[in-house]
N, C-alpha and C positions, 0 to 999 in steps of 0.2 A: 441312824448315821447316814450322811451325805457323802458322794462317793465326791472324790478330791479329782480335782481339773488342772493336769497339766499343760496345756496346752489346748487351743483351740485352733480351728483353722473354718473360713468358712469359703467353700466351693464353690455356690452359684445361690444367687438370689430372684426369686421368681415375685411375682406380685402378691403372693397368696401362699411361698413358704419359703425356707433356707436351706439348704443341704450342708451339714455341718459334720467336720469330723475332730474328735477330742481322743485325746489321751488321757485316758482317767487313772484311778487307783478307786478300785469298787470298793464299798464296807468290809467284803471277806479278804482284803487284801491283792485279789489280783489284778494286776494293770495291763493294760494296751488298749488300741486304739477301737474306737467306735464310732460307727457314723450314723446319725439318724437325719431326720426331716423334723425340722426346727417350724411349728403352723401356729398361729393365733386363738385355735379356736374355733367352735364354729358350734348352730343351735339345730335342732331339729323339732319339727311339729308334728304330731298324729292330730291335725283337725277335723270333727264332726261333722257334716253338712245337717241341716235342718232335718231331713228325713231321715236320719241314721247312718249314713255311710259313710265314710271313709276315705277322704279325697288327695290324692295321690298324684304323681305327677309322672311320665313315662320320660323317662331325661334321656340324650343320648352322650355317651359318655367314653371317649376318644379312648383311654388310656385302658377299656377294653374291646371297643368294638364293637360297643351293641347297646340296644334300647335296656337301660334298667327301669324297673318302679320303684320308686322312691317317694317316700314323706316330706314334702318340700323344707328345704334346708337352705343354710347360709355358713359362709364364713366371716369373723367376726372381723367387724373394720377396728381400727387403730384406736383404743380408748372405749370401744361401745360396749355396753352390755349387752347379755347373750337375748333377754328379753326384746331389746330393741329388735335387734339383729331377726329374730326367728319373726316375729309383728310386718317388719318390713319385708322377708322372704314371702311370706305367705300369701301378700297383697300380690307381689309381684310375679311369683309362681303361678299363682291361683287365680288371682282376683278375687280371693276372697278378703274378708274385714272379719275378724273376733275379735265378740265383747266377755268373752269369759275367759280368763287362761289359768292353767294349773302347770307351776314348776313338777316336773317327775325323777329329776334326778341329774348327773354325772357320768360321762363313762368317759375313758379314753380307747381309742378306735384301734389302732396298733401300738401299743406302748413299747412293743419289740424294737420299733424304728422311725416313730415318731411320739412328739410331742401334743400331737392333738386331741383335745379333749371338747367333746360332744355336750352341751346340753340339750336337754326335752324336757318338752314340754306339751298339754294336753290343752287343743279348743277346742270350744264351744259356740252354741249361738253368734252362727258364723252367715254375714249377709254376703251378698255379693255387690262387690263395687261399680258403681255407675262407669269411671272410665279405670282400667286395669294401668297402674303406676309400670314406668316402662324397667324393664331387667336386666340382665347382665345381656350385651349384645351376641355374645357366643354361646347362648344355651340354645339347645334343641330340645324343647319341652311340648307338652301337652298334658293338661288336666284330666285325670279320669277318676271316677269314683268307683268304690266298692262296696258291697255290703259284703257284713262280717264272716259268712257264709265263704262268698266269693275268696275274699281274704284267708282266712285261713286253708283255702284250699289251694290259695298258690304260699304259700308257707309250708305246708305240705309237699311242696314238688309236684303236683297233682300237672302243672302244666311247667314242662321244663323248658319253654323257650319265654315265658313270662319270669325272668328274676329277679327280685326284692335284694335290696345292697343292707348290710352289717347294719347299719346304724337305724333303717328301718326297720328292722326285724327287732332292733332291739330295745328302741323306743315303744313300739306296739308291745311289746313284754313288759315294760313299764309300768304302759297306761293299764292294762286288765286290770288292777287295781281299782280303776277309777271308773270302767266301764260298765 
């Protein structure tokens, strides 16, 4: 059962999410209001490089303040599929090109307070592009690779000013499967 929408109201609209607050009535019967972040979507990649590793992207990222590593990722445009969407991040993140991909699965990121849901996905035979497609103008990025070694020992906490964000962490938990 679907919790019943009294009322919506929406606050503020960003390019990339909604801040919305409703007055519901949940399945168990209790009502009042709730506000989450209304997102589109968005894909994540763990892609292979040729030698085995692991190619990651060090992004910096305003809304904590600090360099994280991350799996290069996207959010998903108006009508695209999450496949497009992660194909075109990767080029643009990375400069990388895969010609193998493997869907891994679904999650949602905070369901507490948003609406955003995560796909990943696993490349492979992955070349690199002659000229790198241009990216979001406001990222602060840089490509770096790992081997698996390295990786799981910043998974580990092993070095705590190198952080791995949610959706990295848990897309790499996905792929073991496949690795």
């Amino acid at each position: 059962m679907q919790h019943q929408v009294q009322f919506q109201r929406l606050y503020y609209r960003s390019r990339k999410f909604a801040y919305r607050v409703e007055a519901l009535k949940l399945p168990n019967g209790a009502e009042g209001e709730y506000a989450y972040i209304e997102h589109p979507g968005a894909g994540v990649v763990v892609p292979i490089a040729p030698d085995g590793r692991f190619v990651l992207v060090r992004q910096y990222r305003f809304a904590v303040g600090a360099y994280l590593l991350e799996f290069p990722a996207g959010t998903l445009e108006p009508g695209e599929d999450p496949d497009r969407t992660i194909a075109r991040e990767l080029e643009e993140e990375t400069g990388y090109h895969a010609q193998q991909w493997q869907y891994l699965g679904a999650f949602f990121l905070c369901p507490g307070y948003s609406t955003e849901k995560i796909h990943a996905y696993l490349a492979r035979n992955l070349t690199v592009l002659a000229v790198r497609p241009e990216g979001d103008e406001d990222e602060d990025l840089e490509t770096v690779l790992y081997d698996r070694d390295q990786l799981e020992a910043l998974l580990s906490g092993a070095d705590p000013n190198a952080l791995l964000d949610a959706k990295s962490i848990a897309a790499y938990h996905l792929a073991q499967r496949h690795l």
